[in-house]
N, C-alpha and C positions, 0 to 999 in steps of 0.2 A: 504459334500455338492457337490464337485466335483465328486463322484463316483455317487450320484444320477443321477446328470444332463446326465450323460456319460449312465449311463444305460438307464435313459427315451429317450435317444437320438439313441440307440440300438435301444431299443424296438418303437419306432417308423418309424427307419429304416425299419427295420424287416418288421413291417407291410404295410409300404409304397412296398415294392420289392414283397409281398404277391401280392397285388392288381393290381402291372400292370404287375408282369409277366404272359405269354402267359395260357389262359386256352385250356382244351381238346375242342375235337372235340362237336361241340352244339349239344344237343340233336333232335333240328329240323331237323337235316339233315339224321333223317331215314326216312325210305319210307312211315313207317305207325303208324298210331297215334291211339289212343285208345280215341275217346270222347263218351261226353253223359254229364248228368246232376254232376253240382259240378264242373266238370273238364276243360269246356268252349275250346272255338277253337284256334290255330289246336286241341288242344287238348295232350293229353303223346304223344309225337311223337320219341317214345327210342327202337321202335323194328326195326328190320332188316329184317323179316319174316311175311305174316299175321297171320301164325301160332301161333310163339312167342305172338305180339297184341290179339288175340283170347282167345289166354291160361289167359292172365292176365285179360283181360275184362270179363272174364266167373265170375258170380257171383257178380259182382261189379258194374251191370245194363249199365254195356257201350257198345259201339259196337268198331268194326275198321271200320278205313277210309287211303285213302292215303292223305299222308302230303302233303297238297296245295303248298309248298314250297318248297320240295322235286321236285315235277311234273314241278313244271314255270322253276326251272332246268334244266332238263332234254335234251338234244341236241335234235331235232329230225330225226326220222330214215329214211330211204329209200330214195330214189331221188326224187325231185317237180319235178312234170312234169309240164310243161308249155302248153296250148292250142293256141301257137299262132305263 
């Protein structure tokens, strides 16, 4: 009975250290998403290139778009000019 307890208490560890250690990088935060029907918004957003997006949506009725959450990111470039 003691060595049950000791294991379900492992294997619960185990799975508790699974769940909050740190995961990878999400997949929202590539630039471009693959939607269309099925797949709903943003949509695959796991490519790094439109190209890559293109290649995969070929055939599988989707298109690419840029990842809406990628873009609200984005710093923006060049200097504000001011009119005043």
């Amino acid at each position: 009975m003691r060595y049950a307890t000791l294991a379900l208490l492992a294997t619960v560890a185990a799975g508790a250290a699974t769940m909050i250690s740190p995961t990878p990088a999400a997949a929202y935060d590539y630039p471009y998403c693959a939607q269309g029907r099925g797949v709903g918004i943003p949509g695959e957003c796991s490519y790094q290139t439109y190209a890559q997006c293109m290649a995969s949506a070929s055939g599988r009725g989707l298109y690419c778009n840029v990842n809406p959450r990628a873009a609200l990111n984005q710093q923006p470039r060049g200097r504000v000019y001011r009119g005043y």
